[in-house]
N, C-alpha and C positions, 0 to 999 in steps of 0.2 A: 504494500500500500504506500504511497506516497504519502510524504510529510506535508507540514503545514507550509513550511517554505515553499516547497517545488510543486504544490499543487496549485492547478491553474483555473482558475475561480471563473466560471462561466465556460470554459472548452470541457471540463471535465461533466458528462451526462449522464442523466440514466434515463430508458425510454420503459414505460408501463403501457400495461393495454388496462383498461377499464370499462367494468359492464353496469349498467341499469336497467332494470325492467318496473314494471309496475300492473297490476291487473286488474284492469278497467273492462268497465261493464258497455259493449258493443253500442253504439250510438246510431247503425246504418245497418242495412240488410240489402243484399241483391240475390234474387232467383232469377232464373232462365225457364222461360212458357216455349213450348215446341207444340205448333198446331199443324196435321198430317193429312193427306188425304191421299188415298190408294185404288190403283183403277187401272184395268186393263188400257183403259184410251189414257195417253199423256194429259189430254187438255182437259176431261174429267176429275181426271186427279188432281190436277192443278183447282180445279174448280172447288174440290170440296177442302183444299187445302185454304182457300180465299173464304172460305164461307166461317169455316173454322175461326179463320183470322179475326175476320170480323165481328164474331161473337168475342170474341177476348180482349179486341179495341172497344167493344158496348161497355164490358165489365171495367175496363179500365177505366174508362171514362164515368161510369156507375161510381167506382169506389172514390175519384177526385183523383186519382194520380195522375201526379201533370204531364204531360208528353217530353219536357223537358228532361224527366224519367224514367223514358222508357228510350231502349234503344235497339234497330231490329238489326239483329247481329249477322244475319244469315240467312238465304232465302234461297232452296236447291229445288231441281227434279231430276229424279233420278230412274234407269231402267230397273228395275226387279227381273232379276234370275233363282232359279230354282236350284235343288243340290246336283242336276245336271248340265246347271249352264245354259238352260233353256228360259227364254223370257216370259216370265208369266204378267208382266205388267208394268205400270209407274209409282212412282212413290214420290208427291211432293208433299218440302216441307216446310215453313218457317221459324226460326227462334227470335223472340224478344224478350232481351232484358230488363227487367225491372228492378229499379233502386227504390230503399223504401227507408222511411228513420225505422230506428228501432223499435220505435212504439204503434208505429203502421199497421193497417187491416192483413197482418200477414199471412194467418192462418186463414182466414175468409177467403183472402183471394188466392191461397191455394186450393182450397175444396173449391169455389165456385168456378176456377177456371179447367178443374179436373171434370167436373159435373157437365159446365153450361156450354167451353169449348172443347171436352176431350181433349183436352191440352197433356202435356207430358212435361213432369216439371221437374229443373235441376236446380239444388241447393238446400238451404238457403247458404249465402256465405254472408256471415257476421264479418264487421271492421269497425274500425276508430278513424274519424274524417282527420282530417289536417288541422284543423280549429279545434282541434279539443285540445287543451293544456298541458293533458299527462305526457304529450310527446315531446315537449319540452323537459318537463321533470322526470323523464329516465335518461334525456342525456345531460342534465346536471348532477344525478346521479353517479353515472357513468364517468363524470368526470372528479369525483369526489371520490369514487370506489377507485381510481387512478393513484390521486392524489395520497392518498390512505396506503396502496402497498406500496408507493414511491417511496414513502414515509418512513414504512418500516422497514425496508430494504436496505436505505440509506444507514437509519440508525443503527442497524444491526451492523454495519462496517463503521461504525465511528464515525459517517457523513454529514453535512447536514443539507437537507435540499431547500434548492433555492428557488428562483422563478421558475414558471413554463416558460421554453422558449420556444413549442411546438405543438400544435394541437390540431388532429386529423378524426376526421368521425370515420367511423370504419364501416359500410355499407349502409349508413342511414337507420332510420328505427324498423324495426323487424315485429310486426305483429303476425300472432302466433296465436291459436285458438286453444283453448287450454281445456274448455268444454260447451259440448256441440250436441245436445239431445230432443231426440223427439217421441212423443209418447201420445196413442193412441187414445182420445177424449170417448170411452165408450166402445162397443165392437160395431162392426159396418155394418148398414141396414141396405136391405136392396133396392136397388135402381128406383125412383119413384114412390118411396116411402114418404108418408107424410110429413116425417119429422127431417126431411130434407136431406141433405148430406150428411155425413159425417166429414167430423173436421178432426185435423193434428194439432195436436198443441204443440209449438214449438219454442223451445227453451232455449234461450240465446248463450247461458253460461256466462262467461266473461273471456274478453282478449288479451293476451300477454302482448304489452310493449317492450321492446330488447332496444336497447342503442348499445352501440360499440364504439369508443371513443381511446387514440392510441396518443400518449402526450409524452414531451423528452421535457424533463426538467435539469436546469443547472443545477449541480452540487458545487459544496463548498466544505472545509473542511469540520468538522463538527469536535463537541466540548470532549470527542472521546478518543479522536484521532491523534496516532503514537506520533510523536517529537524526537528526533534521534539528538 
């Protein structure tokens, strides 16, 4: 180890990596609605696939979700073949995405769009918008959980650390779902029952926020570092 003389007060570094996370309860909800129509003629299928559609733009616009909201990600037709290779018809389809807050008609508008447009539904996927706060407070975190083994590392050589002179966030904050469940409100009744659909309750859990943050601070010699 270098003495107090010959050590060089701001070249000499130590570089820490530091994590923060924090687990916040999801503020945002996005599902994907898939409306199908199947048919030996192309233009048929395509037809029932529009028809489809449009049942599910009625609902949308039924439940207030603003078009700014939705987004139609995908719009195919495709040949159908059989397990010989043989074409037995068309298949078109469309998906549109739907964002919703977290406190949104979300379970309604999955039963009603399973129900009213035989829709096919993926998700949901929970997140934390940009505006929320906590995304800040895990990468001060992160920067403090830095600071803290800088700390100890140092003092454990006799160091004492000095400023940051270097501060890089390491891939941005990292939301991570921590739990994600859905559970069955009742057993399914059939098609046309009076007490209408059945719905899923969906439980959003909460979202783990990660930031990674990698800082090099100066050291300098400390009240415990050897003098020859």
């Amino acid at each position: 180890m270098e003495d107090a003389q010959s050590f060089r007060a701001g070249l000499d570094t130590i570089t820490m990596n530091g994590v923060g996370t924090a687990s916040v309860p999801p503020d945002r909800v996005e599902i994907r609605l898939q409306v199908v129509g199947e048919d030996r003629d192309k233009g048929r299928a395509y037809e029932k696939a529009a028809r489809h559609s449009k049942r599910l733009v009625g609902l949308l616009d039924e439940l207030e979700i603003p078009e700014t909201r939705r987004i139609t990600t995908g719009v195919q037709v495709d040949r159908r073949y059989d397990e010989r290779g043989q074409s037995v018809g068309h298949r078109a389809q469309a998906t549109v995405q739907v964002r919703l807050d977290a406190d949104g008609p979300l379970s309604s508008l999955i039963s009603r769009a399973v129900d009213e447009a035989e829709a096919n539904v993926g998700g949901p996927y929970w997140s934390v918008s940009g505006r929320n706060p906590q995304h800040l407070e895990v990468v001060r975190r992160a920067a403090t959980d830095a600071r803290q083994r800088a700390e100890v590392c140092a003092d454990s050589l006799g160091l004492a650390l000095g400023r940051p002179i270097r501060i890089q966030e390491e891939g941005g904050n990292r939301p991570r779902h921590q739990v994600k469940m859905a559970m069955m409100a009742g057993a399914l009744q059939p098609m046309g029952a009076a007490a209408g659909p059945s719905q899923v309750d969906v439980e959003s859990g909460s979202v783990l926020l990660e930031a990674r943050v990698i800082v090099t601070f100066a050291l300098a010699p400390g009240p415990r570092a050897r003098s020859d």
